[in-house]
C-alpha positions as CSV (number, residue, x, y, z in Angstrom):
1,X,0.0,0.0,0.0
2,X,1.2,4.2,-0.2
3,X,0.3,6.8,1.8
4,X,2.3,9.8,3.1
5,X,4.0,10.4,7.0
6,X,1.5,12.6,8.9
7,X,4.1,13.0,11.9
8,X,7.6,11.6,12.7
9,X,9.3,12.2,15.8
10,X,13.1,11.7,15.3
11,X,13.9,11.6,18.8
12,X,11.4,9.1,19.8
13,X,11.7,7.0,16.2
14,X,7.8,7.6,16.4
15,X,5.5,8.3,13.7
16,X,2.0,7.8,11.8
17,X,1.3,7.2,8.1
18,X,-1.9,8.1,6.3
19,X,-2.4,5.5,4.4
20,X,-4.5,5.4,0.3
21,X,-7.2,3.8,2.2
22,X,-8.2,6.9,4.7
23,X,-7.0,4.9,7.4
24,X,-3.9,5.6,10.3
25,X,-1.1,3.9,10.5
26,X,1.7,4.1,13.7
27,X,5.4,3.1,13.0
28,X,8.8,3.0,14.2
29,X,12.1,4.1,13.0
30,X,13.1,0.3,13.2
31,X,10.0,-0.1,10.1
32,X,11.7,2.3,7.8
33,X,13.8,0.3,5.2
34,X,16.1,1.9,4.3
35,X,16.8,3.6,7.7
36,X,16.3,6.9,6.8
37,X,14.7,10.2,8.3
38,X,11.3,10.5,7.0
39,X,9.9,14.4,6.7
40,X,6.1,15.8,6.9
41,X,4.4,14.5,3.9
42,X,6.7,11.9,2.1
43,X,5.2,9.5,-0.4
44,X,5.9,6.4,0.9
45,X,5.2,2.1,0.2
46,X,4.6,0.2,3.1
47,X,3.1,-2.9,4.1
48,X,-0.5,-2.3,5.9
49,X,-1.0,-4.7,8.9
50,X,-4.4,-6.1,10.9
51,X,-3.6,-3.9,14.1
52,X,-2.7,-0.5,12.1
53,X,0.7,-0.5,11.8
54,X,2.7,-0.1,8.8
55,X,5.9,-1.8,8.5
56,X,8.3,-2.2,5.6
57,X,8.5,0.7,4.8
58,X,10.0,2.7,1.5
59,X,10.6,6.0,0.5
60,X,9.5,6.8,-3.1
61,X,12.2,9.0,-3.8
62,X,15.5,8.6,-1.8
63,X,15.4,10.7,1.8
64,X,18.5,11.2,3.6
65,X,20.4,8.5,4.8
66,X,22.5,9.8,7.8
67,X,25.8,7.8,8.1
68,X,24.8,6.9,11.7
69,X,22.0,5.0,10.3
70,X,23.5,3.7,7.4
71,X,26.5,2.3,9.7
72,X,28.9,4.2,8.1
73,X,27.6,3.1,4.9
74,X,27.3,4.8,1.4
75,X,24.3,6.0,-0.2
76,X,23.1,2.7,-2.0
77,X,19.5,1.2,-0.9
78,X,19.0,-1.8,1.4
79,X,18.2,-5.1,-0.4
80,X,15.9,-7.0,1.8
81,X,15.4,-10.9,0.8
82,X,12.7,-11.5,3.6
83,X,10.8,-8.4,2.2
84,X,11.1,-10.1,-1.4
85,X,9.6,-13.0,-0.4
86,X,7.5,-11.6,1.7
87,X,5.8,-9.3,-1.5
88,X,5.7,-12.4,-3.3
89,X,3.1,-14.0,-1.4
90,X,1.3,-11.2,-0.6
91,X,0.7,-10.2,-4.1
92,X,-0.4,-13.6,-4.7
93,X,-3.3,-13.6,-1.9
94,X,-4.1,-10.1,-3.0
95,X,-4.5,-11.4,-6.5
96,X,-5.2,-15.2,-6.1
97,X,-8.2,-15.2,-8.4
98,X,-6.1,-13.5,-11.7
99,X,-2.7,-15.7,-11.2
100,X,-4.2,-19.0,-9.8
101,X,-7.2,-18.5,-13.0
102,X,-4.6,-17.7,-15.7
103,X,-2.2,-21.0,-14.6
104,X,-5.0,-23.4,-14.9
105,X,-5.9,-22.0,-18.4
106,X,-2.8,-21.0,-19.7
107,X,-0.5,-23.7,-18.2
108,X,-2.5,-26.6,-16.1
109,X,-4.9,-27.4,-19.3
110,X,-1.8,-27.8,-22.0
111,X,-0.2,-30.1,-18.7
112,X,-3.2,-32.5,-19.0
113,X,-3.0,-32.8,-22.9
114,X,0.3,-33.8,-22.0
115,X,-0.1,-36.1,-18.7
116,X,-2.8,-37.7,-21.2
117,X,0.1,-38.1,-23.8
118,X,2.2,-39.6,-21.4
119,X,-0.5,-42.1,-20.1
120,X,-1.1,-43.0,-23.3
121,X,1.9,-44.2,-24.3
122,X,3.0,-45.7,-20.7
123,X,-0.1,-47.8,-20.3
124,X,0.1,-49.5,-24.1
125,X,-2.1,-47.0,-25.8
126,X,-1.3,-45.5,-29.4
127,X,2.7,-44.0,-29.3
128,X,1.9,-41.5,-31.8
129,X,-1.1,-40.1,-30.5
130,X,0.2,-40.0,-27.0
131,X,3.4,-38.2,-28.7
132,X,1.2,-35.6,-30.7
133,X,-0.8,-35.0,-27.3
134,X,2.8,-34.2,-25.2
135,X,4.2,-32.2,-28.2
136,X,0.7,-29.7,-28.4
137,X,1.1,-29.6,-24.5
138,X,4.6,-28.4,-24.6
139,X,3.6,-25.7,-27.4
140,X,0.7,-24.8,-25.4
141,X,2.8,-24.9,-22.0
142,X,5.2,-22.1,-23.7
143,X,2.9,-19.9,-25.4
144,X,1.1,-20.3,-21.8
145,X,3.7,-19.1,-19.7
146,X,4.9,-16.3,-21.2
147,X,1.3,-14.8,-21.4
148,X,1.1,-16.1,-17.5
149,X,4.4,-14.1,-17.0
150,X,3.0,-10.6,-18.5
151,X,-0.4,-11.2,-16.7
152,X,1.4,-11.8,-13.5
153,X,4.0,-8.9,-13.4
154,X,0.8,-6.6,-14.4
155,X,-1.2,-7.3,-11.5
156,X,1.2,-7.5,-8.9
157,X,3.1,-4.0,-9.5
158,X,-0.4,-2.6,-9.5
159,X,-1.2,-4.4,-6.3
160,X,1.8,-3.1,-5.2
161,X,0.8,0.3,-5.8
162,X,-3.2,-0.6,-3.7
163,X,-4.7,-1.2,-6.9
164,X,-6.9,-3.9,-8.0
165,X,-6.9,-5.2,-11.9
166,X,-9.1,-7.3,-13.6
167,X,-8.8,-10.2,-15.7
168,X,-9.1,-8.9,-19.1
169,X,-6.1,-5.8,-17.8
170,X,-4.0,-8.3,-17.2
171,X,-4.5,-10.7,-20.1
172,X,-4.3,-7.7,-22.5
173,X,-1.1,-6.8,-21.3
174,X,0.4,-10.5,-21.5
175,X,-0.9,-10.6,-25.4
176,X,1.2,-6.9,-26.0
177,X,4.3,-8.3,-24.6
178,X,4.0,-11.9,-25.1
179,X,6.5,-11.8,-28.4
180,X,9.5,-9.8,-26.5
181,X,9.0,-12.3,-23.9
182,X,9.1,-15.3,-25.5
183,X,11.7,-13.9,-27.5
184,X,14.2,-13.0,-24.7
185,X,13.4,-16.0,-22.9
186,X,14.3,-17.9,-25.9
187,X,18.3,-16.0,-26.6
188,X,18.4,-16.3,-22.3
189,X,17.7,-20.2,-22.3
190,X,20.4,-20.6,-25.6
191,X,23.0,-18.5,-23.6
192,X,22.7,-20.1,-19.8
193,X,22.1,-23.7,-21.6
194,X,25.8,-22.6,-23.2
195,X,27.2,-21.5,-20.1
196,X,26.5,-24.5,-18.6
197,X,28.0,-26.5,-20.8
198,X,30.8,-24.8,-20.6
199,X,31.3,-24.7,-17.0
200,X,28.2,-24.4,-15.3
201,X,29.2,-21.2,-13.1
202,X,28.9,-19.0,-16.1
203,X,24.8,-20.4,-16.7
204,X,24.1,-19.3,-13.0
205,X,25.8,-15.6,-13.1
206,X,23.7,-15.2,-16.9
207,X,20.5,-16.9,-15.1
208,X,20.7,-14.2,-12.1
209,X,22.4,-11.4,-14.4
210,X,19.1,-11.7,-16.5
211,X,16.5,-12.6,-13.7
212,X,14.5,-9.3,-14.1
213,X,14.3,-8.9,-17.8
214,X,10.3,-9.8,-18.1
215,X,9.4,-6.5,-15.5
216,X,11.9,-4.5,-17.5
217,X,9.8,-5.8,-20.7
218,X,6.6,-5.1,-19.3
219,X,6.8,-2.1,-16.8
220,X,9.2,-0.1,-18.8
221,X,8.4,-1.7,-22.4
222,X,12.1,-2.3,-23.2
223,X,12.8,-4.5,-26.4
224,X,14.4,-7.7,-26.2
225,X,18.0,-7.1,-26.3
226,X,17.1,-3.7,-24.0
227,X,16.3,-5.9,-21.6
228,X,18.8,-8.2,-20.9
229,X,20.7,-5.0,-20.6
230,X,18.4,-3.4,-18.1
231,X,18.7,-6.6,-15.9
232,X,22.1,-6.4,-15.6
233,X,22.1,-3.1,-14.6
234,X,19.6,-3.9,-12.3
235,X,21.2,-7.3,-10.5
236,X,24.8,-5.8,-10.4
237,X,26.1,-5.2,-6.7
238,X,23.3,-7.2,-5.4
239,X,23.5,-10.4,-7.2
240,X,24.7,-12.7,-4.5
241,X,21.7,-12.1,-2.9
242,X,19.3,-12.3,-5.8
243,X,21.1,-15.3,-6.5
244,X,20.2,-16.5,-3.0
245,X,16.6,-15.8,-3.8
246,X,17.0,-18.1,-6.6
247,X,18.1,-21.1,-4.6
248,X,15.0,-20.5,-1.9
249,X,12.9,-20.5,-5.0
250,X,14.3,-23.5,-6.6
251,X,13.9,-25.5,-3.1
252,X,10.4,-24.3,-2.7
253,X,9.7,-25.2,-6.3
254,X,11.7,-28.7,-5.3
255,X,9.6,-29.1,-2.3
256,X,5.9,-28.5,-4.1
257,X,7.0,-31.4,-7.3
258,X,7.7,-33.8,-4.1
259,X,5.0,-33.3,-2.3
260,X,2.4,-33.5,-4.8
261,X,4.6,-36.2,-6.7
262,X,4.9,-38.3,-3.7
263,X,0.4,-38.6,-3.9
264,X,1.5,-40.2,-7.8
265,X,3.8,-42.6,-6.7
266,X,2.1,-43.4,-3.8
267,X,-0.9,-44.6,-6.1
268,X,0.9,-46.5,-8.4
269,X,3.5,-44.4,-10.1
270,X,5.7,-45.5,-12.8
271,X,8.7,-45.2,-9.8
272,X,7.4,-48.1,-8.0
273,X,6.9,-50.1,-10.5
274,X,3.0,-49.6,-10.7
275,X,0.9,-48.5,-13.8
276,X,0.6,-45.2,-14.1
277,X,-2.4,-43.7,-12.2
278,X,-4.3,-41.3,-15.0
279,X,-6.6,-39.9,-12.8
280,X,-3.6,-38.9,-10.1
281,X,-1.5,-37.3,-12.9
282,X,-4.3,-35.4,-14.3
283,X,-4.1,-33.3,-11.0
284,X,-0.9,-33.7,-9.3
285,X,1.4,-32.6,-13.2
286,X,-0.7,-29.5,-13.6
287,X,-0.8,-29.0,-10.2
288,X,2.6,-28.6,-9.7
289,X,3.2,-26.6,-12.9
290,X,0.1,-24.2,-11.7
291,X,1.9,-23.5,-8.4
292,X,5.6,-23.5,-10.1
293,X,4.5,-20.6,-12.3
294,X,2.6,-18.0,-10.0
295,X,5.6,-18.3,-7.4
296,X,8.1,-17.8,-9.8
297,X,6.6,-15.0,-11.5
298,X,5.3,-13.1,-9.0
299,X,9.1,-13.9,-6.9
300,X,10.2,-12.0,-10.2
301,X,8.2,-9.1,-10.0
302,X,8.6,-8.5,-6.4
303,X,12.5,-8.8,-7.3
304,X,12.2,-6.4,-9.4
305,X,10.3,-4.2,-7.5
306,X,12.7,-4.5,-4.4
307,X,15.9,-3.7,-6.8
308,X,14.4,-0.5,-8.5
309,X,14.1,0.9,-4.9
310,X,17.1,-0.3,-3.6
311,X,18.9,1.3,-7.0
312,X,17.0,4.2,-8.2
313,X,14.7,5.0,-4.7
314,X,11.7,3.9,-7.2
315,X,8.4,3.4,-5.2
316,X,5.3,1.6,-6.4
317,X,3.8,4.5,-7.6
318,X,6.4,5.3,-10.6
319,X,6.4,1.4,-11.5
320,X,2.5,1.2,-11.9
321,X,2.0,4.6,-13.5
322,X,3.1,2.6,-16.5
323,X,-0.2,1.3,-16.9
324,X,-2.5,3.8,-16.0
């Protein structure tokens, strides 16, 4: 949510925000991220809570960071991995209906054409029907997920900024940018797969160097090659951490596929030497790849969000005017 400080005692690190919404909300110095001395007025982002306080709090344009609160520091923003995280998942209950609705259509129905595909041929059916079913999955999966990406960034840098958006905002933004996404998806996946090959590290610094180029497509409609560059603008001096990010993501990704997986194989998966239970894969593939894609884009969005304000001291407002 924004709103602007009413009051701010320095001395006493109290202070009250008026927050988009009409109401109060009290906070302490210790809520202001980066620590910095807030005046009468400020625009800033914040995170509204059930008792009225506001806590993680930003700036939209860089105050003045003292050196005492800084710890000596320079003049560069705070990256904050918990308050990453935490966006994600807020964005995603604040706009469960638009992410969790586009997934099933746009990635959990092409995943059953392709769990039937796989059931198909697994359980003696016809090999080339099974193998046409998977392959119009996989195209459908693609086309899918990029549209899910441009829906998802849309909706959660608006929510970022307290606004609501509707289905068809979303979906008309992920048909504009669905090209230069799938495009510089397709020149990232060709140069991390060559990294890897290579020697693996240089596939990880390209996959965090370029973590933020679908935002940078659509929030600041950058071209393809644009936004490669724009990401590495973005990620340098703070890759370690968004590199972190990555691995917590990865796990949690991990963690969902064994979890649901583990209901397959528990009724008869190919693992344990069972047939293949259709019904079981029918939910637990699309499931998984539902789930997969709303955390990862929205995790991208938010870590986006988080290193525009940590860089530039760019609130929520000046990322969602894009689209108004």
């Amino acid at each position: 949510m924004r709103g602007e400080v009413l009051t701010f005692d320095e001395a006493t690190g109290l202070g009250f925000i008026l927050g988009d919404d009409g109401a109060r909300y009290s906070f302490t110095k210790e809520d202001v991220q980066p620590p910095s001395v807030l005046e009468r007025s400020q625009r800033v982002d914040f995170i509204a809570e059930k008792d009225w306080r506001a806590q993680q709090i930003i700036a939209m344009r860089p105050p003045l960071i003292t050196s005492a609160m800084s710890g000596g520091g320079g003049g560069a923003g705070v990256f904050d991995l918990g308050r990453v995280i935490q966006r994600t998942f807020t964005a995603i209950k604040q706009n469960a209906a638009i992410f969790f609705g586009a997934a099933a259509i746009l990635v959990g129905l092409p995943n059953v054409l392709a769990a039937f595909g796989q059931s198909s041929m697994l359980t003696g059916g016809s090999e080339m029907s099974g193998l046409v079913l998977i392959m119009i999955g996989a195209v459908l999966n693609l086309i899918g997920l990029y549209l899910l990406q441009g829906m998802v960034v849309k909706a959660a840098v608006n929510s970022f900024n307290g606004k609501t958006t509707t289905f068809a905002d979303a979906f008309s933004v992920g048909i504009k940018k669905f090209l230069p996404l799938l495009g510089t998806a397709i020149i990232a996946t060709l140069g991390m797969m060559l990294g890897f090959v290579l020697l693996i590290v240089p596939g990880i610094m390209l996959a965090v160097m370029w973590s933020v180029c679908s935002p940078a497509i659509v929030v600041e409609k950058r071209g393809v090659f644009a936004s490669l560059q724009r990401s590495r603008e973005l990620t340098k001096g703070y890759r370690w951490h968004v590199f972190g990010l990555l691995v917590i993501y990865v796990i949690l990704s991990w963690i969902i596929g064994a979890a649901i997986g583990g209901l397959s194989l528990a009724t008869g998966g190919t693992l344990t030497g069972g047939t293949p239970n259709l019904m079981v894969s029918l939910i637990t593939e699309p499931l998984v790849s539902i789930l997969s894609g709303v955390v990862a884009s929205a995790g991208v969005a938010s870590l986006y969000y988080e290193l525009r304000s940590a860089k530039e001291g760019v609130g929520s407002e000046e990322l969602a005017s894009i689209f108004d």
